[in-house]
N, C-alpha and C positions, 0 to 999 in steps of 0.2 A: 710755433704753428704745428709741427713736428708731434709734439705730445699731444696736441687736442684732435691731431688725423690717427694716431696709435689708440687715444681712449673713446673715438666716435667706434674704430671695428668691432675692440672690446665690448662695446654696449652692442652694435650691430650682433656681431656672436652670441652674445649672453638671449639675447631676444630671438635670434634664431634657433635657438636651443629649447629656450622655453616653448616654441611654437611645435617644433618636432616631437615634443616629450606630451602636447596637448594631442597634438595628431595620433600621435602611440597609443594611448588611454582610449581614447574612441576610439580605436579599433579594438580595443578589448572589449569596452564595456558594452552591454546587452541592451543598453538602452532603456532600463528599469530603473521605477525610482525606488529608496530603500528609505527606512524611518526616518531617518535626519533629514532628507529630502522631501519627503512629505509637510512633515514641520516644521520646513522653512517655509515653506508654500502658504502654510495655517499661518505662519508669524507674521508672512508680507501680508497676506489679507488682512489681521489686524491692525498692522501697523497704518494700513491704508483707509480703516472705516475706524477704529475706536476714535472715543470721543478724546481723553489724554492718554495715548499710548506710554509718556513716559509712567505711569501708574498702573501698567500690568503686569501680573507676575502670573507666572505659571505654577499650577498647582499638578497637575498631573496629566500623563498622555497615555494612552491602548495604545496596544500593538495596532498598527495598521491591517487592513484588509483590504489586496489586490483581486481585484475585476476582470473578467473576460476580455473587457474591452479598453483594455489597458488604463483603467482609471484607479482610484484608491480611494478609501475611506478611514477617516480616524476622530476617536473623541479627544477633546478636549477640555478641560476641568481649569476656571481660570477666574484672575481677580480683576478687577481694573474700575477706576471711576467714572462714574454718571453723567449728565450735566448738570447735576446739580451737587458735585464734587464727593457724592455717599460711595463706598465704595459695595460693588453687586460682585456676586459670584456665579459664574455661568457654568455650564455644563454644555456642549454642543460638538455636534458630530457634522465633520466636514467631509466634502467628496472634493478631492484633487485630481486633474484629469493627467492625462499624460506627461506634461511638461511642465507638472507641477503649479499649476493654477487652481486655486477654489474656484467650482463652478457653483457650487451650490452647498447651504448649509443648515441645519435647525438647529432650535435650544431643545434641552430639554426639561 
């Protein structure tokens, strides 16, 4: 019983550690999102509206453009199939708001 109350602290500690080291970071960071962030943003919306997500590939991404109003925008250049299993290549420029959510998008 002895060793399972020594490796519950170990795990207790380990986890308290990690939590302090998440609190440290937010206090650094600025609160900005930066490209990878944006594009994961662009990815979750995909992954949440295409029709077979496992059939999209990325073909290319812009530099993002940050907004007054703490929002962003970035194109996107991408493959993926139809419903009718053809694969289309799209082009579209998303806006990420703050917290990295697509609020709004077009093709072009």
């Amino acid at each position: 019983m002895e060793e399972y109350k020594g490796l519950a602290y170990k795990i207790l500690g380990i986890i308290l550690l990690i939590y302090i080291c998440g609190e440290c970071c937010a206090l650094f960071s600025d609160g900005k999102l930066d490209q990878v962030d944006v594009q994961v943003g662009v990815k979750t919306h995909l992954r949440e509206t295409l029709y077979d997500w496992d059939s999209y590939k990325s073909l290319s991404w812009s530099d993002f453009k940050e907004y007054s109003d703490g929002g962003y925008s970035i194109v996107h250049k991408y493959k993926a199939t139809n419903l009718y299993g053809g694969y289309v290549t799209k082009t579209t420029k998303f806006y990420v708001d703050k917290n990295g959510v697509v609020v709004d998008y077009f093709e072009f």
